[in-house]
N, C-alpha and C positions, 0 to 999 in steps of 0.2 A: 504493500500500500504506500511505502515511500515511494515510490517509483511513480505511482499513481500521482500523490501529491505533488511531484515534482512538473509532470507532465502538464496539470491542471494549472497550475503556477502562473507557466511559460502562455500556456492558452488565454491564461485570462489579460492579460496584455493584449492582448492583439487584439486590434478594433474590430467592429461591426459584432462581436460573440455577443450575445442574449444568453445564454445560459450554456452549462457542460454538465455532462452526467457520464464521467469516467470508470472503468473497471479497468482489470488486467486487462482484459481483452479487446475492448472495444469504449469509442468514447461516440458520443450523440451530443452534437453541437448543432445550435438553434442561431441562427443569425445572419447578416447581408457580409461574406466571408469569400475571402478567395483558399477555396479544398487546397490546390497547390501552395498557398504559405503556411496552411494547418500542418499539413506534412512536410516542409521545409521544419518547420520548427519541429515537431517531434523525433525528425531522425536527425534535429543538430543537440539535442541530450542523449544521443547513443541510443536510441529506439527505435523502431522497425513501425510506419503505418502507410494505407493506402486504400483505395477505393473498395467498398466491399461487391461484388457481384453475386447475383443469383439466377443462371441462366438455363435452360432447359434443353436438351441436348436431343438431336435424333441421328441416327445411322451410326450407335454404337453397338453391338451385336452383340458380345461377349465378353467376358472377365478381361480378353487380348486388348480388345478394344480401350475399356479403362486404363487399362495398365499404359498402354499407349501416348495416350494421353496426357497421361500421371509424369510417364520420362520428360515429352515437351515443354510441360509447366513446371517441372523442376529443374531444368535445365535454363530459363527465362529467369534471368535475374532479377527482374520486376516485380516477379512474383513471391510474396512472401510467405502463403501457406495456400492449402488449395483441398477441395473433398471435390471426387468426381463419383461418380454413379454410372449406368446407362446412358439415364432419363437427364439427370441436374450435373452441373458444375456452380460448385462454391464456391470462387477467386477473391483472393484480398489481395492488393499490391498496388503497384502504381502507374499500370497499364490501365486504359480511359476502357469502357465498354468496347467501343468498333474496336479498341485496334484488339481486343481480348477475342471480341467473335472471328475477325482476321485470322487470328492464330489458331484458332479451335479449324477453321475453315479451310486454311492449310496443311493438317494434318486429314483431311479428309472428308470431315465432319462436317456439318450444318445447326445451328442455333435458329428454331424455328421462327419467322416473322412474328407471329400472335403468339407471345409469350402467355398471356392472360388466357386462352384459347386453351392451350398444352395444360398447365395447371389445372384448368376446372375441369378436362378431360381425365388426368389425373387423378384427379379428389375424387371426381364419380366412380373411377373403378374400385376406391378403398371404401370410398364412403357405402356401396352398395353392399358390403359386407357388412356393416356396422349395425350390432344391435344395442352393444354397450362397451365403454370404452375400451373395456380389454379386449371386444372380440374383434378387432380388424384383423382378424389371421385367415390364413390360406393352411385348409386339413389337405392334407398327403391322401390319396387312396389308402394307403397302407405306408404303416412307420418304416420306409425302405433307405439305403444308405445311396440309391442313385442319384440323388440329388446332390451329395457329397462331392459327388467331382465334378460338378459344374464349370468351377473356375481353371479347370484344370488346362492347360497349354493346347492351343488344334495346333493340328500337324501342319497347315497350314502357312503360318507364317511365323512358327518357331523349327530351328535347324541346331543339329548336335553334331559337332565335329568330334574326332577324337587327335588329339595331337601330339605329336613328339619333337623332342628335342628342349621341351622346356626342363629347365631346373631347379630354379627359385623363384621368387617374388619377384624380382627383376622382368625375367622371362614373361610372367603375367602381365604385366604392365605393359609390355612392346607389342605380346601377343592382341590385346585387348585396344590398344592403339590403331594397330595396322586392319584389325576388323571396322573398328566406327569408320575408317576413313573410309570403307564402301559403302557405296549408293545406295539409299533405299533402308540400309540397316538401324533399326530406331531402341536397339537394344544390345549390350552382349556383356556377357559372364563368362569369365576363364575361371576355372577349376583347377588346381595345383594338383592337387589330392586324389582326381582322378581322370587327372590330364587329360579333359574335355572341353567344351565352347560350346555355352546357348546362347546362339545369335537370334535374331528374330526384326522382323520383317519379311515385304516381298523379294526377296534377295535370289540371284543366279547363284549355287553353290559354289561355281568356279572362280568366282569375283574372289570370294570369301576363300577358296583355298589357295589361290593365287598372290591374295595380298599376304597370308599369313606365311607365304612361298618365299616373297620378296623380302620377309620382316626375318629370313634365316631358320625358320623352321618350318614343321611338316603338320598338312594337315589332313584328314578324310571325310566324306561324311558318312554318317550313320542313320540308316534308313528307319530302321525298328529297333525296339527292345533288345529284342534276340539275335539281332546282328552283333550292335553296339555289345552285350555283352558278350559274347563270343569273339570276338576282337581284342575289347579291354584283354579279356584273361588271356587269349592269344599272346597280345602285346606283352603284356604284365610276365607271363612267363617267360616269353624270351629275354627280356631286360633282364629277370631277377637271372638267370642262368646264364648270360652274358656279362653279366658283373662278378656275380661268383667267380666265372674262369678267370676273371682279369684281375681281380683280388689275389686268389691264389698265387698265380704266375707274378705279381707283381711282391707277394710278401712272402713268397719260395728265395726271393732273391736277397729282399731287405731285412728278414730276418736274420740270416745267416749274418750280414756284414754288419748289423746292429749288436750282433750277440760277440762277434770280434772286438769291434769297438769297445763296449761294454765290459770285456772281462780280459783288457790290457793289450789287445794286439795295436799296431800304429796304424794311422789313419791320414799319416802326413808322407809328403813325397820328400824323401830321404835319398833317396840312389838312382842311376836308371832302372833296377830290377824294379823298383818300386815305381815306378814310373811306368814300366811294360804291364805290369798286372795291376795297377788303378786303371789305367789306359783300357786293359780288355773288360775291366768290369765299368767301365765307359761307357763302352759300346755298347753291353748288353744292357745296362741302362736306359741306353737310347733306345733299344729296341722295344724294350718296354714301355718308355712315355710313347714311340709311336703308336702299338700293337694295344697296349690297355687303356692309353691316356692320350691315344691320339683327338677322340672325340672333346677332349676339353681343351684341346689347344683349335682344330674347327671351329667349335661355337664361338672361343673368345677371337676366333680371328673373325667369322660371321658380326659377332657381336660390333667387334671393332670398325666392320666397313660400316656397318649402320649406326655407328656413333653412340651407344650403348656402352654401358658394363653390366657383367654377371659373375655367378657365381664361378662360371669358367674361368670369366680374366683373373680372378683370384689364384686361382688352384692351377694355372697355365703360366701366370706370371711367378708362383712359389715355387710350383717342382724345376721351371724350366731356367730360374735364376740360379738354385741351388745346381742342377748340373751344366750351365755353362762356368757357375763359376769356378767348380771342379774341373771341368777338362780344360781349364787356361793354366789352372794349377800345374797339372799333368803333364800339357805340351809345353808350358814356357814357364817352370817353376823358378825361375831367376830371377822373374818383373815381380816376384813376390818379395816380404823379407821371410826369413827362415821360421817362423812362428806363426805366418801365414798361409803358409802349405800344406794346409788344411784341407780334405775332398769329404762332399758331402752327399753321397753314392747315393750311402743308404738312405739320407734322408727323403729325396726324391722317390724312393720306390718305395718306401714305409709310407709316405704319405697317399701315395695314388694305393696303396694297397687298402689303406683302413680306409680313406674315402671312399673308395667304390665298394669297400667290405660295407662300409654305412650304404652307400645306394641299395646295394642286396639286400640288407636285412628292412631297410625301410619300403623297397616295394614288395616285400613279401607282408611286411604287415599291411602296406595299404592294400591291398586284395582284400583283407577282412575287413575294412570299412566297409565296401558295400555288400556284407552279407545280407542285410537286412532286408535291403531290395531287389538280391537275388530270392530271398521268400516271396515274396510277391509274385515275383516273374513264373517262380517256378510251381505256383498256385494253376496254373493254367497251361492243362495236356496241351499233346502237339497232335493230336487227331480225335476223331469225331467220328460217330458211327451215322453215315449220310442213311435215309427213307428214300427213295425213289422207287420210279417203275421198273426197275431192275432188282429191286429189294433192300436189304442191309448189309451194305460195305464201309469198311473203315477207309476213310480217308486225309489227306495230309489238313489242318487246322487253315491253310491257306486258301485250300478250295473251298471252303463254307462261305454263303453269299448270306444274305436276309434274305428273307423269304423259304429259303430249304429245312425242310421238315427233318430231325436230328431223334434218334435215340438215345435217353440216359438209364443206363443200367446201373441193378445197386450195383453200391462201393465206386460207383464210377464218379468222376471230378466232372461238372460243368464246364464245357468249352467253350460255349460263348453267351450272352444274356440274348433271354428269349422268353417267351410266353408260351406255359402250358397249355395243351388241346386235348392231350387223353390220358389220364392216372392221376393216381393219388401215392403220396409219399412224404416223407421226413427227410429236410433237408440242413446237413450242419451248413449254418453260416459262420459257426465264429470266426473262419480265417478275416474275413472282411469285420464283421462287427462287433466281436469279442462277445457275442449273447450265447454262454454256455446251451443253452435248450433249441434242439431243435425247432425250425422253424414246420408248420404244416404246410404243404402247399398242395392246389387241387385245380381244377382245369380253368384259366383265366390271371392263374397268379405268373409274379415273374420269376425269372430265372437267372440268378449272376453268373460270370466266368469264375473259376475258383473253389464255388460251396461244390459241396459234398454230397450225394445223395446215398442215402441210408438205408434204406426198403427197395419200394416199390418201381418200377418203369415204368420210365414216362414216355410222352410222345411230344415234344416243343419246337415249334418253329423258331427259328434264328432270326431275332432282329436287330442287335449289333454287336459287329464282330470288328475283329482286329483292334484297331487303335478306338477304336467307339465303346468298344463295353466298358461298364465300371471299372472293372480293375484294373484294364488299361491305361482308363485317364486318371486312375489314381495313380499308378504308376508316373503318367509323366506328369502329376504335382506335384511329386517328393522329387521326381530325378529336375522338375526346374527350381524346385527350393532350394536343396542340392547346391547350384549352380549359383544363386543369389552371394549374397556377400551382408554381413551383420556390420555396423558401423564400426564394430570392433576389427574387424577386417578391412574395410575401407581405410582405418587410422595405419594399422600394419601394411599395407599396398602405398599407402603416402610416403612412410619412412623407407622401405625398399626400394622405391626411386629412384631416391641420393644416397642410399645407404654405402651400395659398392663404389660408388666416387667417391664417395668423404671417407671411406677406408684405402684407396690408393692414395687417398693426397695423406692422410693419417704417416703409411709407411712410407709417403717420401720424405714427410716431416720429421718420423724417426729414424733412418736413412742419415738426413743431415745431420740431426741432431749428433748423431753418435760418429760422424764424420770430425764436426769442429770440437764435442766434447767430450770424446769416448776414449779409452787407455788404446794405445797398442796391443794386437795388430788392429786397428781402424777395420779394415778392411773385411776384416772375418767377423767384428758386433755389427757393423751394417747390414752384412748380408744377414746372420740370423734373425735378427731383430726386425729387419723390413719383412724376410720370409714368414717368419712365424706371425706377425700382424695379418698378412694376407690370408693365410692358410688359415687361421682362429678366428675370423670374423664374418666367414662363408655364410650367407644371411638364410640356407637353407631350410632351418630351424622356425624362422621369421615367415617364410612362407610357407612351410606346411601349417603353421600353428592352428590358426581360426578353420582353414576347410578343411581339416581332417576331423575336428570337433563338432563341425556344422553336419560334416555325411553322415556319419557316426548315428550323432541326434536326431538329425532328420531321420535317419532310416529305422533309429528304435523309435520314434512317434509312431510312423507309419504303422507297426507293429502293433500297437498298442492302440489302434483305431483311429490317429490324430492326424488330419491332414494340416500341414502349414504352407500358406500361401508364400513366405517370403523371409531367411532366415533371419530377417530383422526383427519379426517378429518374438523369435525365441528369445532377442536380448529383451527387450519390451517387457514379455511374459515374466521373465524372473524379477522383474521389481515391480510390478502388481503389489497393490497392501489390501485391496478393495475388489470384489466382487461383486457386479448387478445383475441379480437374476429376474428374467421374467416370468412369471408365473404361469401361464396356463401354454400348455405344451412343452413347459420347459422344468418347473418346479412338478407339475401333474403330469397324468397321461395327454392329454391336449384330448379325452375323447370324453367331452361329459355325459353325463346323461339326465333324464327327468328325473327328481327325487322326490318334492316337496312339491303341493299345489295348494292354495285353497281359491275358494270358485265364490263369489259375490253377486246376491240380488237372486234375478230369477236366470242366470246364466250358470249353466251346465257343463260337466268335465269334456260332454261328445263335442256340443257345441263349440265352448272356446278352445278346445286343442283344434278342430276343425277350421275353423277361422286363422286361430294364431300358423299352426301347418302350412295353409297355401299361402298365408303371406311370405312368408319362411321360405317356403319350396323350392325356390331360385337360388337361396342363399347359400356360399358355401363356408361358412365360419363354423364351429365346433357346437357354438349354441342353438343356433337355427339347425343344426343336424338335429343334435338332439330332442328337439321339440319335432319336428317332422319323425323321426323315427318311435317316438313314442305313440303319435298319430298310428302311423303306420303298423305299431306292434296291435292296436288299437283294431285296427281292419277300417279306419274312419275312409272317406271317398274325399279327399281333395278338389277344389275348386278353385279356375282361374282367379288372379289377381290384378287389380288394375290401377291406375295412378300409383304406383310403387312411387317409393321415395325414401331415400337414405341420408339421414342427417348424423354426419361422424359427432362421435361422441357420446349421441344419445338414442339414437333406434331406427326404428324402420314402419311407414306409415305406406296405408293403401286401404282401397276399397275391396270389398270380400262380398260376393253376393249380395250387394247392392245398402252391403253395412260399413261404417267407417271403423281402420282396427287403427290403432296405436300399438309397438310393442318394442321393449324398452326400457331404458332403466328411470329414478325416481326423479332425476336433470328434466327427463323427456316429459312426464307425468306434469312437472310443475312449468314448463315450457308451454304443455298445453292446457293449460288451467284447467286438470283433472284433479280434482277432490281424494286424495289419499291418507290423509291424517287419520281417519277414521281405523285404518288398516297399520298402524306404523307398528304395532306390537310384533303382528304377525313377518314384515320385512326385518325386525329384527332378531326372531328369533331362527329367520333363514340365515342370516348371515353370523351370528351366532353356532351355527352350525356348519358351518363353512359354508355354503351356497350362493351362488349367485343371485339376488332377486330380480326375476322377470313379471316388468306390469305392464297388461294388456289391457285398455281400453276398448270398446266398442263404443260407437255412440256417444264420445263425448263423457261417458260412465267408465267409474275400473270395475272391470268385471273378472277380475281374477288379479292372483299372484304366484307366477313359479318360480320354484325353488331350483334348480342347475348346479351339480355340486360336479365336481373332476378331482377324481380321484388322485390323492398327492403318489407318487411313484413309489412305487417298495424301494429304491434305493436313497432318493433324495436327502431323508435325514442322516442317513449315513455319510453322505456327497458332504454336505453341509458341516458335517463334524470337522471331518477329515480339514477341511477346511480355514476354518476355524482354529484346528488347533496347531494350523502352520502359522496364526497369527493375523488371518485373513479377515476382514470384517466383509462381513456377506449381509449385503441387503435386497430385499424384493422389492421388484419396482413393478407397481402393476397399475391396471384401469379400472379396477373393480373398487369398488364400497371397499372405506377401511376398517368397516367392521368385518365382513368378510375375507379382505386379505389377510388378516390380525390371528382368524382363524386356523386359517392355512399355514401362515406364518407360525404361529406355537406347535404347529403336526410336524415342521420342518425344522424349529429347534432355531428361527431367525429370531432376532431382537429387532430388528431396525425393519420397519417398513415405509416406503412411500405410496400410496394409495389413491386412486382419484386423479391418474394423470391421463390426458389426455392423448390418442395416438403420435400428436406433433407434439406434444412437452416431454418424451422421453429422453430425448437428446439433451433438451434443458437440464433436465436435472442431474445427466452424467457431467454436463461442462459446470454445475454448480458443484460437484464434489471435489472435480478437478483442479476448479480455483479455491475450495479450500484444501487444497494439497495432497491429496487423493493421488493416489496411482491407479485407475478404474480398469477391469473386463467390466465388458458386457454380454451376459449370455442371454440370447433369447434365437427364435427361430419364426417370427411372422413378420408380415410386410410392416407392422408397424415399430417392427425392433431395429430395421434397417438404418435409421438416421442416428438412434443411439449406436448401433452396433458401430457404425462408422466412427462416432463421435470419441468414443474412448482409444484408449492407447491399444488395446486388445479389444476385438472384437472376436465371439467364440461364439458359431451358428452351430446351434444340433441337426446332424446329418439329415431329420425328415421332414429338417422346416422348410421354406418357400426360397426359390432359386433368388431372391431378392435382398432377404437376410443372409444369404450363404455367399453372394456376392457381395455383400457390406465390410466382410468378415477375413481376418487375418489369419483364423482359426476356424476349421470344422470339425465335429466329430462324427466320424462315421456310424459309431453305435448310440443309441440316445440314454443315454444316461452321465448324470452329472459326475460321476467318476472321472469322467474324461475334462472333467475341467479341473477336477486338483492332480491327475496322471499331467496333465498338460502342463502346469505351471510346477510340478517338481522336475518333470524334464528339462521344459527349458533352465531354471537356474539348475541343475545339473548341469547343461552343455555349455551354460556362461562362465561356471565354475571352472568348467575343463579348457574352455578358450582362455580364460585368466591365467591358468595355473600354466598352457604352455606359451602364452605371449609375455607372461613373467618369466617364463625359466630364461625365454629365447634373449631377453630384454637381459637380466642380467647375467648372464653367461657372458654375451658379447660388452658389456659393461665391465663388469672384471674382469673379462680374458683380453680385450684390446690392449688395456695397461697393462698386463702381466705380460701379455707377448710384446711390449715397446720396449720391457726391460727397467719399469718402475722399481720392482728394487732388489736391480744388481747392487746399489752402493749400501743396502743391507746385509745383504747375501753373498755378491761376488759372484753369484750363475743366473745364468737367464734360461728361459724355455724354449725346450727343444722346437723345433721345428714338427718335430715326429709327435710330441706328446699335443702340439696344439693338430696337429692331422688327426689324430683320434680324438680328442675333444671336440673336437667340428661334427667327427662322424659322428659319437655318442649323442650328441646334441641334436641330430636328426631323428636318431632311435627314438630317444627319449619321449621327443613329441608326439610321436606317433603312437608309439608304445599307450601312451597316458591316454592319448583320445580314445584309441581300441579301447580303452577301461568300458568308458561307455557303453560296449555291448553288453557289459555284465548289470547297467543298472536298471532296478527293478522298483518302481512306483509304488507308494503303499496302499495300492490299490485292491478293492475287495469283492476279488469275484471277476476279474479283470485279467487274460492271458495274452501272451504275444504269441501270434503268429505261428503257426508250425506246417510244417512244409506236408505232412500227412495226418490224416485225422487220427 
């Protein structure tokens, strides 16, 4: 609030202002004001302000679409914060409207002419659901997880290269460069970790593998899943068995001449003899850096035309300075003085041996990074038992079209999603939803790639296959999450840069240093002292840190039913304090049913269910089901409806055989100056009882009151604990009576409820927590969750809410149950924990290994560090990262009732 008042200060000086009404966030200035000197003065106190927009958007198709978007407006310096949607763009900054719809209109898009038009077209599709504030939600057919991968990447205009030749963080950087600068491309992520590229746009592939061609390394694309990984471990194989040999062969040699050194033999050119056999173990030397270590003198000479450093120039300028300045030794040991004829054989081949011994063991452990998403992959046969007029043949999983009629037999795995047509059977889903109990399915239900069937044979036609089924496009949301980058990552990508340049100028710093003020011989503390900086500072470490902890994570979420749109998300998640749950489909089953009636005057149970039903009829919200299907268990005959009309917030009004109905909550009743007082005991001891209260008017009369209760979920109060007792404040945020939420709330074990919000005040009240210092989720799953869902730092859609909240949303869960939202935020600070612990190790390692390899304190000591011991600390230092992320596989949520993933039932 200082900040505030400092703001308000400066404003009130300035002529023409009538009044200011300042927050963090926004200020509302009344007065004859020029907006350009309101914002000159706010951003000359170090403040950020600028024109607010709210524009209505069309020809956005898909989650790609947004995303799309989301890159351009952050890329737009002008722009200071921004929520896009489908439908709406949110913009604050300093771009005027035209030139904001210019930009949107360049990208592809259009901002419809009649904004006012779009809106109220809008409003009518939510508002026609609206019986009472909480019910603006869209019910699922069935509680299904296809909704889940909505936001998931189309093949379309996302591209996965796999690439080689990169090394460290450096390499990313160049790599990721040389992609933006092709045409068309509006997005890309390099992957250290699992030496991959998700590029995206309408991109030629060959642009993209060409430029990445020019930038000194190699690229491929990868069409499928099952290529891609069959590739990777291809690759991955050969490298790690490529390295092994060159390891060996490189410390078959430096062992031996380290183990001389080491236990008294000489190491100095004394004689010709000694001269002829340093001379031949020269040679073999060199045939070593060529034959094992020739690849890292390529890259840094690649590196070099492109004006670049890596992790190569390091390790090519260390080994290659150590053996020339041995065979000058050798050939002209005269231009030395006698205490300087010194060969440093071994050092070179002890170094290229543990470094590549570190490359081997570090790409054998990363293979086990992406196990997690090898479970997925491998959820889903590679053939299919085809029905045709030729009868029942097995065939390859590629020939299956939609449309073709498939057999599943028991024990047999679903090969693609499809719709049952003949049998009945028990189908395990848990690989996809973690819900232990079979699911029932019988002719008209669907079918996932993946689940299990258990009994019976069925008969289902195939409606999407390959990259279209669920599990497919779950698959490619964890492989582009994967591929994202956590700001924590982005800060390590910034320092890897300059990193290898500010450690060559480091070692020519100490170099001189130990030239003008180093003992004799000069010549021989220069070179070790520059060597061992180079070789100890290798930023390897620094970039495997973050994406080996991000795959890791990501791939046990996935596991554990959680899909994450974007690994920023996971650092976000771990400092959540606050949880906002929405209540009905999310805290309940989302299916209520009639519980409670009582009936008023000379109106009847047949009568007003009959009336309140075909009003209802149309409607698809959880309430208006319920009241229709009670109708219906009833055997009543329904009857058109006419002048329908839906007023958000408070109900739905129409004529019913030539009677007028109201139906609705007690806002609506007293909207229309219907007489309820008379009845107020009875609404509250519905809501009392947990219940929603429904009041139907006829005629101007209330002619009844029901009761709509939704059943709180067997797991919830558990959900809620668990929660809780990580230190979490969990509040409900709902539309209903706060007598009624109040109810629900003590079955779910909350304290804090907000009650009585309106479909557009959910959002409000998350940005009111968040300005008092809140760290906010918001979990819900209807269309009216979507503006909150946005609004918090986390948004967490349940897998079988409406494609509208699950697009709002940073977080989904595949299975519905609130387990998945304290699985979710112990992973993420799990993975934050592990990205800390190795961008600290990497951070001081090379913090106290630079000054220890410059020779800080020989004037304590009187020895400096080998060249050899800083080559194995380099290696070690890559292990280590990696090793520690792999932990991750072993962590397990305290989750109840909750399994990962297993490759057979």
């Amino acid at each position: 609030m200082k900040c505030v008042e400092k703001i308000k200060q400066a404003l009130s000086k300035l002529n023409g202002i009538e009044s200011l009404d300042i927050d963090t966030q926004q200020a509302h200035i009344t007065g004859h004001i020029d907006l350009s000197e309101v914002i000159t003065t706010i951003e000359s106190l170090g403040y950020q302000a600028g024109y607010q927009h709210d524009l209505p958007l069309s020809g956005l198709s898909c989650g790609k679409c947004v995303s799309k978007l989301e890159t351009i407006f952050s890329n737009e310096p002008e722009i200071i914060q921004f929520e896009v949607s489908k439908t709406r763009a949110k913009v604050t900054g300093a771009l005027t409207e035209t030139a904001l719809i210019a930009l949107i209109e360049s990208a592809g898009y259009q901002v419809p002419a009649e904004a006012g038009a779009v809106e109220t077209n809008a409003a009518e599709a939510v508002l026609h659901d609206a019986t009472a504030p909480e019910q603006a939600k869209t019910e699922q057919p069935e509680p299904s997880p296809s909704a889940a991968a909505e936001t998931a990447p189309s093949s379309d205009n996302s591209h996965y290269f796999l690439l080689s030749g990169m090394t460290c963080a450096s390499c990313v950087s160049s790599v990721e460069k040389a992609i933006q600068g092709v045409d068309a491309v509006t997005a890309v992520s390099v992957n250290l970790a699992e030496r991959t590229a998700l590029v995206q746009g309408n991109i030629d592939p060959e642009s993209v593998i060409q430029a990445v061609s020019d930038a000194g390394y190699g690229a491929e694309l990868s069409e499928d899943e099952a290529t891609r990984r069959e590739r990777q471990q291809a690759q991955n194989t050969a490298t790690y068995k490529q390295h092994l040999l060159n390891a060996g062969l490189a410390l078959a040699l430096g062992v031996p001449l380290m183990a001389w050194g080491v236990f008294g033999g000489s190491m100095m050119i004394e004689s010709a003899t000694s001269q002829w056999a340093w001379g031949i173990i020269g040679v073999l030397t060199l045939a070593l850096l060529i034959y094992c270590g020739g690849h890292f003198f390529r890259d840094a000479w690649k590196a070099f035309l492109h004006h670049r450093a890596s992790m190569d120039t390091l390790v090519a300028l260390g080994t290659g300075a150590a053996w020339f300045y041995s065979m000058f030794v050798v050939l002209k040991p005269d231009w030395f003085p006698a205490q300087a004829r010194h060969v440093y054989f071994e050092a070179s081949a002890m170094i290229l041996g543990l470094i590549t011994l570190g490359h081997a063991l570090e790409a054998k452990a990363r293979g086990r990074t992406s196990r997690a998403l090898e479970k997925l992959i491998d959820l889903q046969p590679q053939t299919a038992i085809l029905v045709d007029q030729q009868g029942e043949r097995e065939v390859p999983l590629a020939e299956i079209q939609p449309g073709m009629v498939l057999r599943l037999r028991p024990g047999a795995k679903v090969p693609v999603d499809g719709l049952i047509e003949q049998g009945e059977s028990y189908l395990d889903e848990s690989m996809l939803t973690g819900e232990p109990v079979p699911a029932h399915k019988q002719p008209g239900d669907k079918l996932h790639a993946g689940t299990i069937n258990q009994s019976g044979s069925l008969l289902f036609k195939a409606e999407q296959v390959g990259n279209q089924t669920l599990l497919a496009r779950i698959i490619g949301l964890v492989r582009q999450a994967q591929s994202s980058k956590p700001e924590l990552a982005k800060m390590a990508d910034t320092i890897s840069a300059i990193f290898v340049p500010a450690v060559m100028i480091i070692a020519i710093v100490t170099a001189t240093l130990w030239y003008y003020f180093g003992p004799d011989p000069v010549s021989i503390y220069m070179l070790i002292t520059a060597t061992t900086v180079l070789i100890i500072a290798c930023p390897c470490a620094l970039g495997l840190a973050t994406p080996m902890s991000v795959t890791v994570g990501l791939g046990r979420a996935a596991e554990y039913g959680i899909l994450i749109r974007h690994a920023d998300a996971m650092q976000l998640a771990a400092n959540i304090d606050t949880v906002v749950l929405d209540k009905t489909g999310t805290l309940t089953e989302g299916k209520p049913v009639l519980t409670h009636s009582h009936y008023y005057g000379d109106h009847t149970e047949q009568a007003v269910l009959t009336l309140a039903a075909s009003l209802e009829r149309g409607a698809e919200h959880p309430l208006a089901k319920a009241i229709v299907s009670a109708a219906e268990e009833k055997g009543l005959t329904l009857q058109s409806a006419r002048d329908f009309n839906a007023q958000a917030g408070y109900g739905v009004g129409g004529e019913v055989n030539g009677q007028r109905v109201l139906l609705g909550n007690r806002a609506l009743m007293e909207k229309e100056n219907i007489a309820i007082s008379a009845h107020q005991d009875d609404a509250h001891s519905l809501a009392d009882a947990g219940a929603t209260a429904i009041f139907i008017a006829v005629d101007g009369e209330l002619a009844a009151l029901l009761g709509i209760s939704d059943p709180l979920r067997s797991d919830s109060k558990a959900a809620v604990e668990r929660l809780q007792a990580k230190g979490i404040e969990v509040i409900m945020l709902t539309g209903d009576t706060e007598r009624t939420a109040k109810a629900i709330a003590r079955q779910a074990g909350i304290d804090r409820v907000i009650a009585g919000v309106l479909p557009d005040g959910k959002s409000e009240q998350v940005a009111k927590l968040q300005q008092s210092g809140k760290h906010v989720a918001m979990v819900g799953d209807g269309i009216n969750d979507a503006p909150a869902l946005a609004k918090a730092e986390i948004g967490i859609a349940m897998g079988s809410g409406s494609d509208v909240a699950i697009e709002s949303a940073q977080l989904t869960l595949v299975r519905h149950s609130l387990h998945g939202v304290a699985d979710a935020l112990e992973l993420s600070s799990a993975t934050l924990r592990n990205m800390k612990q190795n961008l600290f190790g990497a951070f001081v390692y090379n913090t106290l290994g630079i000054p220890l390899a410059a020779g800080i304190l020989f004037p304590f000591t009187g020895s400096l560090l080998s060249p050899v011991i800083a080559g194995a600390a380099m290696a070690l230092s890559s292990i280590t990262v990696v090793s520690n992320a792999n932990r991750l596989r072993l962590f397990r949520p305290g989750s109840q009732g909750n399994t990962p993933l297993k490759k057979e039932a």
